[in-house]
Backbone as CSV, one residue per row, in Angstrom:
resi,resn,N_x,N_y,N_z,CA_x,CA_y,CA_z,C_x,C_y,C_z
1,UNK,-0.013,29.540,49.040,-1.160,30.273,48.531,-1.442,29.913,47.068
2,UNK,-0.049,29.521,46.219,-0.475,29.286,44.843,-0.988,27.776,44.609
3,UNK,-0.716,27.134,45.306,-1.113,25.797,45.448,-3.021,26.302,45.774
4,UNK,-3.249,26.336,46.713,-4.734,26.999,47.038,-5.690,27.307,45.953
5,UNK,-4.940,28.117,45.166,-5.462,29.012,43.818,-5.468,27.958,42.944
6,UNK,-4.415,27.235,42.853,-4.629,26.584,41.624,-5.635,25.266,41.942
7,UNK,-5.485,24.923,43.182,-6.595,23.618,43.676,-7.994,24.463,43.605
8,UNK,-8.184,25.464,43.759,-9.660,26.176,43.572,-10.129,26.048,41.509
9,UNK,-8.688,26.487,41.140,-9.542,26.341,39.675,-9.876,25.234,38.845
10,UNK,-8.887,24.165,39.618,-9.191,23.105,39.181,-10.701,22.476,39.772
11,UNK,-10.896,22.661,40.811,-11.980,22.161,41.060,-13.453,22.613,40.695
12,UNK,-13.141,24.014,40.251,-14.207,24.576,39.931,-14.047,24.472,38.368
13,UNK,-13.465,23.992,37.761,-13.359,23.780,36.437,-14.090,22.523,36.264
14,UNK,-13.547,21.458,37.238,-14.248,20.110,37.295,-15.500,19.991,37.589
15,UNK,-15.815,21.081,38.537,-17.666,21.113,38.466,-18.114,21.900,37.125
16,UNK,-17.370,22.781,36.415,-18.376,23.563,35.708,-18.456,22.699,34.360
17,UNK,-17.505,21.737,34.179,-17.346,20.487,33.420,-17.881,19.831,33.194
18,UNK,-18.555,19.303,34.933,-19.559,18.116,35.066,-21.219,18.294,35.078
19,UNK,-21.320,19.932,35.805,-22.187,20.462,35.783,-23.184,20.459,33.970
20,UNK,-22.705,21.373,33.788,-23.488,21.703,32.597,-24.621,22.601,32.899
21,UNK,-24.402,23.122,34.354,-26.113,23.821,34.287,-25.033,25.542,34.916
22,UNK,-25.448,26.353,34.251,-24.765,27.718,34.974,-25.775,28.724,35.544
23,UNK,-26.842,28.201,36.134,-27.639,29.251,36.399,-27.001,29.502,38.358
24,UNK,-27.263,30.806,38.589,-27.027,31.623,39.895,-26.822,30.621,41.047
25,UNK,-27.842,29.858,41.450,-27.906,28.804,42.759,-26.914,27.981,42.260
26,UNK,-26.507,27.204,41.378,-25.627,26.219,41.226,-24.194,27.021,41.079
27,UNK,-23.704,28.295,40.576,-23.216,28.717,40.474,-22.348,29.185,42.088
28,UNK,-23.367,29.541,42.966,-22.937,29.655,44.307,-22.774,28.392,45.173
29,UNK,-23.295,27.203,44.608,-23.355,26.130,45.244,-22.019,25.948,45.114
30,UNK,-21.016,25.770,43.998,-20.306,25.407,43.670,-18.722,26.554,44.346
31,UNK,-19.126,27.968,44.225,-17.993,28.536,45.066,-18.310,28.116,46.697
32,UNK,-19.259,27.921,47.419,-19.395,27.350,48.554,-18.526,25.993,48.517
33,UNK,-18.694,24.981,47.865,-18.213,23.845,47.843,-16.822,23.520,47.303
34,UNK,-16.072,24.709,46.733,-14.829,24.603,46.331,-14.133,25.595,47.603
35,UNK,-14.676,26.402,47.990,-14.371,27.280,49.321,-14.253,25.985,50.480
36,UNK,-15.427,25.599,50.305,-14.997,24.279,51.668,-14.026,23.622,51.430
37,UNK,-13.884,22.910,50.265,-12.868,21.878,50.274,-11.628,22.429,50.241
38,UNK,-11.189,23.663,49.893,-10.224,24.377,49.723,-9.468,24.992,51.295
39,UNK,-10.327,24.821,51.954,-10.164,25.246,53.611,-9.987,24.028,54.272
40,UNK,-10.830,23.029,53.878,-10.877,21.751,54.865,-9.612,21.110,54.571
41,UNK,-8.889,21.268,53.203,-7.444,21.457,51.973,-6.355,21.458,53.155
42,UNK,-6.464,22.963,53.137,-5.788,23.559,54.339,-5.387,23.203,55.510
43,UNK,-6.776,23.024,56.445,-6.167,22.385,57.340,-5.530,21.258,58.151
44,UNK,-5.987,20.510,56.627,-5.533,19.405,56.794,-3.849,19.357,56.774
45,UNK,-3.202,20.352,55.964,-2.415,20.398,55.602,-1.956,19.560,53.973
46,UNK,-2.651,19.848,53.456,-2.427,19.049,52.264,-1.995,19.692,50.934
47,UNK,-2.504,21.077,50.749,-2.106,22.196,49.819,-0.550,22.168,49.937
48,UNK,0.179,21.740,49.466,1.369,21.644,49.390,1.881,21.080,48.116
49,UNK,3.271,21.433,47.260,3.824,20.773,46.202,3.652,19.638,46.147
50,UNK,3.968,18.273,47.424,3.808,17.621,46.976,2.121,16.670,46.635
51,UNK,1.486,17.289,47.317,-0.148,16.650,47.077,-0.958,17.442,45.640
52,UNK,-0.061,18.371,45.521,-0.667,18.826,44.466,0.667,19.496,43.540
53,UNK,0.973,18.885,42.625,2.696,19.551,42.060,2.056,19.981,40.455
54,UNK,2.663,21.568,40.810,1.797,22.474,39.862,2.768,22.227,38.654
55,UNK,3.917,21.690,38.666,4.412,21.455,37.246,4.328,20.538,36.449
56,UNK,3.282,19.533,37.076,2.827,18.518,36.089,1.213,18.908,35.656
57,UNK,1.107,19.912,36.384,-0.365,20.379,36.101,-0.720,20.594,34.777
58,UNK,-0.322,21.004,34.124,-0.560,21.627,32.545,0.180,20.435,31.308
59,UNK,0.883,19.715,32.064,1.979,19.073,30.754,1.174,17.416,31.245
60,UNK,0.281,17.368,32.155,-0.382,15.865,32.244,-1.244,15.617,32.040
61,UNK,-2.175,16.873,31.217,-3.256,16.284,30.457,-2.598,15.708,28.287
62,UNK,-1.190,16.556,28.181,-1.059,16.204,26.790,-0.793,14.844,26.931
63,UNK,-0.168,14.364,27.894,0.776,13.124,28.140,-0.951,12.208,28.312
64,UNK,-1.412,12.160,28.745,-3.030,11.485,29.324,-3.263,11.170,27.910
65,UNK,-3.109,12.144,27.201,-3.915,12.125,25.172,-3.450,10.798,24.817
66,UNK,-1.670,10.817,24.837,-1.200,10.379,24.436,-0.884,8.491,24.623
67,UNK,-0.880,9.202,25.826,-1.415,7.655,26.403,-2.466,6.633,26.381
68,UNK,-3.537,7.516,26.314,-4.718,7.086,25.873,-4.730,6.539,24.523
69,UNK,-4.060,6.501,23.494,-3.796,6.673,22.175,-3.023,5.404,22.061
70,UNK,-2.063,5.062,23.021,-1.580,4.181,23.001,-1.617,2.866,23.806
71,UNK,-2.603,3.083,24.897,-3.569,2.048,24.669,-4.629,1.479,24.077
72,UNK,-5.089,2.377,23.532,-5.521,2.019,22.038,-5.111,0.982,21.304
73,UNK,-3.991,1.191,20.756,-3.443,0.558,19.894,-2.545,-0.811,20.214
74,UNK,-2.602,-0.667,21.760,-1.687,-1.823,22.396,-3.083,-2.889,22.748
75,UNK,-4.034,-2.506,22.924,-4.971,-3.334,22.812,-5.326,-4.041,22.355
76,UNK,-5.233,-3.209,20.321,-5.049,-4.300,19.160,-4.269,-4.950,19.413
77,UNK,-3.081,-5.019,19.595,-1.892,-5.800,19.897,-2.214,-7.406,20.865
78,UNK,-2.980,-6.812,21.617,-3.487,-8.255,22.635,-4.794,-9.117,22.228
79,UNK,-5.024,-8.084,20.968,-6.525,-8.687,20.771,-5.938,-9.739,19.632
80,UNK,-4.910,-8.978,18.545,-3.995,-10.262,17.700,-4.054,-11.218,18.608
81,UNK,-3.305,-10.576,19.362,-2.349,-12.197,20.375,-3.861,-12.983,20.710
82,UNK,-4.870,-12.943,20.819,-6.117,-13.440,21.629,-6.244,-14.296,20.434
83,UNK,-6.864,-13.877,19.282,-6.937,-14.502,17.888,-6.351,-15.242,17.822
84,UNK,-4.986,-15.050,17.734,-3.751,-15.884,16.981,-3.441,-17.051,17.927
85,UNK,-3.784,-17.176,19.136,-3.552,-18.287,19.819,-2.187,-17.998,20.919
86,UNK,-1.787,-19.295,21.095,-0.609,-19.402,21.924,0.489,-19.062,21.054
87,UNK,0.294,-19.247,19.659,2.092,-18.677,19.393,2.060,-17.901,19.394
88,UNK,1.302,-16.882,19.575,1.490,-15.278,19.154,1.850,-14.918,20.522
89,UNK,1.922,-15.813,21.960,2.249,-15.190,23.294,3.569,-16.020,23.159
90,UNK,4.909,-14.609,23.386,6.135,-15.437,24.462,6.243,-14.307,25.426
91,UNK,5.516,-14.971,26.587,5.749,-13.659,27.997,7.408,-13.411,28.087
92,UNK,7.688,-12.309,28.836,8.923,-12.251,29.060,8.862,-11.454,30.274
93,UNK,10.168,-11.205,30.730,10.173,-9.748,31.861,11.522,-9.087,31.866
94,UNK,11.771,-8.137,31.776,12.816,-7.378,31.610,12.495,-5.985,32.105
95,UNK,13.952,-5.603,32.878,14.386,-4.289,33.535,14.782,-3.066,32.344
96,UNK,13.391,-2.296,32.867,13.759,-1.189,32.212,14.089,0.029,33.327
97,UNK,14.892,1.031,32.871,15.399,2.111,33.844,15.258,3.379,33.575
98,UNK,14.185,3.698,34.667,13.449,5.101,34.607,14.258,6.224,34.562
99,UNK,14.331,7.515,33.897,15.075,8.286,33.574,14.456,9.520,34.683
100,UNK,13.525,9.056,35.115,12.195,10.441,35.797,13.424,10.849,36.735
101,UNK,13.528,12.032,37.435,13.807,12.881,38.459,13.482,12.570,39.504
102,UNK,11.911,12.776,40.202,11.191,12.824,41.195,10.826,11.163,41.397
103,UNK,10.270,10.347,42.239,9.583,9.728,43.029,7.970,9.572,42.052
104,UNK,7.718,11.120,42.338,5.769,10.760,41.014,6.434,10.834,39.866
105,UNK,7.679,10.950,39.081,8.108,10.575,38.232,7.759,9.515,37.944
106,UNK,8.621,9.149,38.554,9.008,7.481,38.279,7.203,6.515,38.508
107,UNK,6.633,6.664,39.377,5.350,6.264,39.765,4.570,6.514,38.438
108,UNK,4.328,7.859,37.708,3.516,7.802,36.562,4.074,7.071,35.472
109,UNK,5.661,6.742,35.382,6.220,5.718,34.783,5.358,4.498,34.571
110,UNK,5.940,3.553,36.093,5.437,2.428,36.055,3.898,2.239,36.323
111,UNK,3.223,3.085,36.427,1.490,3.053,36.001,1.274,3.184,35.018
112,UNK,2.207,3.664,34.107,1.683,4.216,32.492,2.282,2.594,32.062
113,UNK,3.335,2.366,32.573,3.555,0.780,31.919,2.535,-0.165,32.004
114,UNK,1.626,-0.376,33.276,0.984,-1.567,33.347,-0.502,-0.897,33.283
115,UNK,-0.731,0.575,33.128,-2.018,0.861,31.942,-2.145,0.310,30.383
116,UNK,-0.873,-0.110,30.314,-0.785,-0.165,28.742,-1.075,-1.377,28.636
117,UNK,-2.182,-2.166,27.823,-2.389,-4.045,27.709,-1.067,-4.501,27.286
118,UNK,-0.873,-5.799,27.839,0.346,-6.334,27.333,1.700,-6.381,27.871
119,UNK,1.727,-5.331,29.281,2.839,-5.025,29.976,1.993,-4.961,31.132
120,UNK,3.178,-5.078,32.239,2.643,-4.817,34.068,3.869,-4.682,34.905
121,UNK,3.944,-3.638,35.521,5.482,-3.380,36.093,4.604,-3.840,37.752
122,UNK,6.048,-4.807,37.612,5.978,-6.169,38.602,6.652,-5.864,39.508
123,UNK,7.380,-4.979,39.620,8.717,-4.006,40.727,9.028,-2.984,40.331
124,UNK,9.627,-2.207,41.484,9.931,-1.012,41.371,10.892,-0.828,42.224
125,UNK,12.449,-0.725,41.988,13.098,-0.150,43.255,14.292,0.446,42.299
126,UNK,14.196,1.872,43.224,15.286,3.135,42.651,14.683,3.527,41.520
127,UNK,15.421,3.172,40.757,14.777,3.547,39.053,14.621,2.550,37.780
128,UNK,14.918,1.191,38.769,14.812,0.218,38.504,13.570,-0.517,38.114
129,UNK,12.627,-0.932,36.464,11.168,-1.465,36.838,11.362,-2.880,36.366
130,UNK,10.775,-3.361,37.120,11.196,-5.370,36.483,9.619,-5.345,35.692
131,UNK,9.696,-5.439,34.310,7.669,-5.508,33.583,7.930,-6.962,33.087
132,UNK,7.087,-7.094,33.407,6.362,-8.644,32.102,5.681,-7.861,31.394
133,UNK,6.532,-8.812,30.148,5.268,-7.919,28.666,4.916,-9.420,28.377
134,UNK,3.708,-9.277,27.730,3.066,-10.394,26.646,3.637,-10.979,25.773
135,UNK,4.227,-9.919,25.177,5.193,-10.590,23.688,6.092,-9.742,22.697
136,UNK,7.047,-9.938,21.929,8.107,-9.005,21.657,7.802,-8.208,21.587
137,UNK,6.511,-7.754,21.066,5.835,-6.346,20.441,5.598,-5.453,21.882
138,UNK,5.044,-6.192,22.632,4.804,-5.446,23.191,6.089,-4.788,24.096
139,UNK,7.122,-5.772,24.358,8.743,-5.645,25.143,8.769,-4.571,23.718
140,UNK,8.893,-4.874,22.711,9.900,-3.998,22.119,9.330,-2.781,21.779
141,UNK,8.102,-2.458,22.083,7.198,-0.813,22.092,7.905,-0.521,23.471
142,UNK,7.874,-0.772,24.309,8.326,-0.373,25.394,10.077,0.296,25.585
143,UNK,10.893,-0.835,24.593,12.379,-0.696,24.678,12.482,0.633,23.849
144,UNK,12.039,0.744,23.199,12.097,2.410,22.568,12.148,3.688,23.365
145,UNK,11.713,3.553,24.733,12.096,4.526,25.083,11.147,5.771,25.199
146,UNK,10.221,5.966,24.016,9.092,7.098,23.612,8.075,7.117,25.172
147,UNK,8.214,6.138,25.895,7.061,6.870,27.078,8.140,6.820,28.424
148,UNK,9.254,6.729,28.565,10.436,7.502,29.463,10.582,8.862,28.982
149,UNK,10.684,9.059,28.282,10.716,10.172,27.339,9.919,11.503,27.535
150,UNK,8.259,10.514,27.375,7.293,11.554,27.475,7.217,11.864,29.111
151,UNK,7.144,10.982,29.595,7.096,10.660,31.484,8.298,11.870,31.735
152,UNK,9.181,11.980,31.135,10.313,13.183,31.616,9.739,15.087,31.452
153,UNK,9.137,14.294,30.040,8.461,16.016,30.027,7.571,16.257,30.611
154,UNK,6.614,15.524,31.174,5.770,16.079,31.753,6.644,16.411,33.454
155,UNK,7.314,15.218,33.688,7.939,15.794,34.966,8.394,17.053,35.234
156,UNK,9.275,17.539,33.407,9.664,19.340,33.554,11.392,19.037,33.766
């Protein structure tokens, strides 16, 4: 049931988000259309922890900021390397080892790795990620540890 509730506010948050208009008809359009999907949810069987896991709910939009922030800045990083030519690239690949708990742990791990320019997690097995990075900078932003780290808190 709390799964239900919380897939209703999210979705109706996401329309009143996208919307921008709050008058009466759109207003009912929108509990009609979060009522449907919230039932059709259901019987599908999908309202459950794992299709929807309420403890990353609140702690994966700070982690999103943050990330965002740091592709940013890893971007500059590839845009040097673009400038600077071939010496500024020595690809590499190296095993880094996920600290996550869960399975979508580990998964928002190695997506947050190969969101980031400059890295791409090339495997995945156990907790095991084989990445090619671009170049030390970018291997050695990574060897730090700071987005295993964050990937743990949001897991909880």
């Amino acid at each position: 049931m709390r799964h239900a509730l919380a897939l209703s506010i999210l979705l109706s948050a996401f329309w009143l988000v996208n919307s921008g208009h709050y008058t009466p008809l759109l207003l009912t359009f929108m509990l009609a259309s979060v009522a449907s999907i919230v039932a059709l949810s259901h019987y599908m069987d999908m309202v459950d922890g794992e299709a929807q896991p309420l403890n990353i709910t609140f702690t994966l939009p700070i982690y999103l900021l943050w990330l965002a922030k740091e592709v940013v800045l890893a971007n500059i990083v590839v845009a040097k390397c673009v400038w600077r030519g071939k010496k500024a690239i020595s690809p590499r690949t190296m095993v880094v080892t996920a600290s996550q708990k869960s399975d979508l742990g580990i998964v928002i791990y190695a997506n947050s790795i190969t969101l980031t320019p400059g890295t791409v997690s090339i495997d995945l097995e156990d907790n095991k990620i084989l990445v090619h990075a671009l170049n030390e900078e970018s291997a050695a932003g990574l060897l730090t540890g700071e987005m295993d780290r964050r990937v743990c808190k949001v897991e909880g």
